[in-house]
N, C-alpha and C positions, 0 to 999 in steps of 0.2 A: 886228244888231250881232254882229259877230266880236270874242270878247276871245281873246287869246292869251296862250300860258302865262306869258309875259312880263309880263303883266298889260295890253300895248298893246290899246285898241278902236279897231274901226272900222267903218263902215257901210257895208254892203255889200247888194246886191240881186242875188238868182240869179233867172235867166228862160229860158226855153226858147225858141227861134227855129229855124226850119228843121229840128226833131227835135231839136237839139243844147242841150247847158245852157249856160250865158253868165253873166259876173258881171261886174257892174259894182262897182267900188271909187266908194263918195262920196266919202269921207272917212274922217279921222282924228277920234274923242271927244274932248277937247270942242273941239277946235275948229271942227267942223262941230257945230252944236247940232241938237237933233231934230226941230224944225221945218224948218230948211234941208234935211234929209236926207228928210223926207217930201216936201219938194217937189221936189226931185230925180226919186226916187222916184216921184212922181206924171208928172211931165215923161217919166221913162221909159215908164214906164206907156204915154202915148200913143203914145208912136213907136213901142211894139209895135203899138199898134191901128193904126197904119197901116204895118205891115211893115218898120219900121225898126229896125234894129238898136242900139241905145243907145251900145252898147260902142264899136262903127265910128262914129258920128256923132261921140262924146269925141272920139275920135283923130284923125277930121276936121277939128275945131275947132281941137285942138290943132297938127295940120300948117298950118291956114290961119294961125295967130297966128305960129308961128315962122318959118311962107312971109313974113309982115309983116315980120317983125325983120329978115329977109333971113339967117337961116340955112336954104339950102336945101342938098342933098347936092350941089349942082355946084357951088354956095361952096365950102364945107369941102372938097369935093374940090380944087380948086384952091386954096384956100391949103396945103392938105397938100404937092400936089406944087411950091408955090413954098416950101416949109420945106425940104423935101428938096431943092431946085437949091441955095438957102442955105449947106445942108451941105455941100453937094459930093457926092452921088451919083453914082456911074459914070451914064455915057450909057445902060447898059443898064438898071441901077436904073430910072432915071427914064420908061423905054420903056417898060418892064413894068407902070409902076405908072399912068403914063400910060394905057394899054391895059387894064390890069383896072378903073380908073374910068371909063372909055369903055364898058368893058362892062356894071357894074354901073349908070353912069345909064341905058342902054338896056333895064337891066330896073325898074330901082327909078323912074324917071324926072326931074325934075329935083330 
């Protein structure tokens, strides 16, 4: 448990993976109670013993829930660039911005 000067807690688990330290955030006290956060904590636990990363698998989870929702970065990128034609954006505006979301799903993916 992390308390901070704030008086805010939270539970949190530091782990080492690849030489490297790593924290997973649980939760917030109380409403993550201590049993949920040991079992957390236990569930990490294993995906180190089989070479998984804890922290990347959350954020996994979490990309596949809002891939569900259908907030992916080529949504929001296109509704972006249909707010800005809305506006009225120059033609170059809209090229540019066109062109750097073109670029960035080529690296971030969809």
């Amino acid at each position: 448990m992390l308390v901070k000067v704030s008086g805010s807690k939270s539970w949190r688990f530091n782990y080492r993976i690849d030489g490297k330290e790593r924290l997973l955030v649980i939760g917030d006290y109380p409403a993550v109670a201590l049993a949920k956060a040991r079992q957390v904590r236990d569930i990490a636990k294993a995906l180190l013993a089989d070479g998984i990363d804890p922290s990347e698998a959350k954020q996994e989870e979490k990309r596949i829930r809002l891939e569900a929702k259908g907030q992916t970065f080529e949504k929001i990128g296109a509704a972006f660039l249909a707010k800005q034609r809305k506006e009225g954006k120059s033609a170059a505006t809209l090229s540019k911005t066109e062109y750097h979301l073109k670029l960035a799903k080529r690296d971030f993916g969809r």
